[in-house]
C-alpha positions as CSV (number, residue, x, y, z in Angstrom):
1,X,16.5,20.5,28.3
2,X,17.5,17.0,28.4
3,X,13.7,15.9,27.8
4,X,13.4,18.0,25.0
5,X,16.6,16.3,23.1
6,X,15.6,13.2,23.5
7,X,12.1,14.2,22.3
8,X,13.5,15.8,19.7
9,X,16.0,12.8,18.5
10,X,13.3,10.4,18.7
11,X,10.9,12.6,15.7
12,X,13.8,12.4,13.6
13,X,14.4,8.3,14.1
14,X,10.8,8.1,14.1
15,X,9.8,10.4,10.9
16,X,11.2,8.4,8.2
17,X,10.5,5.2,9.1
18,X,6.7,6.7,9.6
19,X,7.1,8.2,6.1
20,X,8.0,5.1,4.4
21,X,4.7,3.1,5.7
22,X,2.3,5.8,5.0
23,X,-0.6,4.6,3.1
24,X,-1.2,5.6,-0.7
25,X,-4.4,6.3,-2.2
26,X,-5.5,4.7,-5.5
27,X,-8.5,5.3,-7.5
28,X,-10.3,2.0,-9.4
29,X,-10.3,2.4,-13.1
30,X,-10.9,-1.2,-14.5
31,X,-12.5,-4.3,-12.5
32,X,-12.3,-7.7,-14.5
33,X,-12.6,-9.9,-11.7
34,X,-10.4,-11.2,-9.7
35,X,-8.3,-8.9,-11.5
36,X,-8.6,-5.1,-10.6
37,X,-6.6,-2.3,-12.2
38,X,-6.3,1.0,-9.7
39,X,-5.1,4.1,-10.5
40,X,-2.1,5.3,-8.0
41,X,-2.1,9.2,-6.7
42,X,1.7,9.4,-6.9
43,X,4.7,7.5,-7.9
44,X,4.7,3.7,-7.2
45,X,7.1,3.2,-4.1
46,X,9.8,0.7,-5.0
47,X,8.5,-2.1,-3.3
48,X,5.5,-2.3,-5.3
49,X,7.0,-4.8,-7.7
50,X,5.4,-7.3,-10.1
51,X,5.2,-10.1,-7.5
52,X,4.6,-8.8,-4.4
53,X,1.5,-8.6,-2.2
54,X,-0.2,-5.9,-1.0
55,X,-3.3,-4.6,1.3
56,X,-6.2,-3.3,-0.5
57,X,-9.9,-3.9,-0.2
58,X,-9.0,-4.9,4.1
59,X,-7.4,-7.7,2.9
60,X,-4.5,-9.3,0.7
61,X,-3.5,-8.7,-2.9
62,X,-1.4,-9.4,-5.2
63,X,0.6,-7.0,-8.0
64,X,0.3,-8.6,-11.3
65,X,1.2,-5.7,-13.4
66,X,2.8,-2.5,-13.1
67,X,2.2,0.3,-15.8
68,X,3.3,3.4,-15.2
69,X,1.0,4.9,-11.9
70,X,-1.6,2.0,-12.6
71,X,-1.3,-1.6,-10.6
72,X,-3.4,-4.3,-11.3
73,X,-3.9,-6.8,-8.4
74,X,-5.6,-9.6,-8.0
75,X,-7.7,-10.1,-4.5
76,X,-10.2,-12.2,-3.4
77,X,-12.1,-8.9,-2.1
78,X,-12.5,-7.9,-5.2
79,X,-16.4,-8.1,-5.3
80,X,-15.9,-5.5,-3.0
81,X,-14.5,-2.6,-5.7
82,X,-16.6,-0.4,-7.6
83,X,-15.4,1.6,-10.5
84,X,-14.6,4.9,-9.2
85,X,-13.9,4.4,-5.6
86,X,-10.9,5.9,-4.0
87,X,-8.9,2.8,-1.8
88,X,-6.0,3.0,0.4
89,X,-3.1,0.7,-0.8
90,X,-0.8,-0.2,2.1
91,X,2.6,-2.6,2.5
92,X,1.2,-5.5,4.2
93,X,2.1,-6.7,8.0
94,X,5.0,-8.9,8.6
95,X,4.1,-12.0,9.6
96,X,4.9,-13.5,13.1
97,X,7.7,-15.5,13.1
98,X,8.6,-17.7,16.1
99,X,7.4,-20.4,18.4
């Protein structure tokens, strides 16, 4: 009884934080390099902001421009897009701090 509480209290701690760093698929539309323009599947979450970076291509990128569901990001993987490819767009990794 008591193991299945805790289980159950730890999903619903757990869920949305899981929620909130699920990865987002995007669709390129528009390379003109270093510049990339991908099409989002859903709504922008609200941290992708003019300004802030973002993993795409297995590395680093930056949002320069926010219309509607498209972002355009600069990366220095872009070589690595193709017109018509389906990415993953993820909130990057903190950064270790310390020492």
């Amino acid at each position: 009884m008591m193991r299945t509480f805790a289980a159950a209290v730890l999903l619903v701690a757990v869920a949305p934080v899981a929620a909130l760093a699920a990865p987002m698929n995007a669709k390129v539309a528009v390379i003109d390099k270093p510049h990339v323009c991908l099409v989002v599947s859903a709504k922008p979450e609200a941290w992708m902001k003019k300004g802030a970076n973002i993993r795409v291509f297995g590395g680093k990128a930056k949002i320069v421009n926010i219309v509607g569901d498209t972002l355009c990001v600069t990366s220095p993987n872009s070589a690595k897009a193709k017109v018509g490819t389906t990415v993953t767009l993820e909130k990057p990794r903190p950064n270790a701090a310390g020492c």
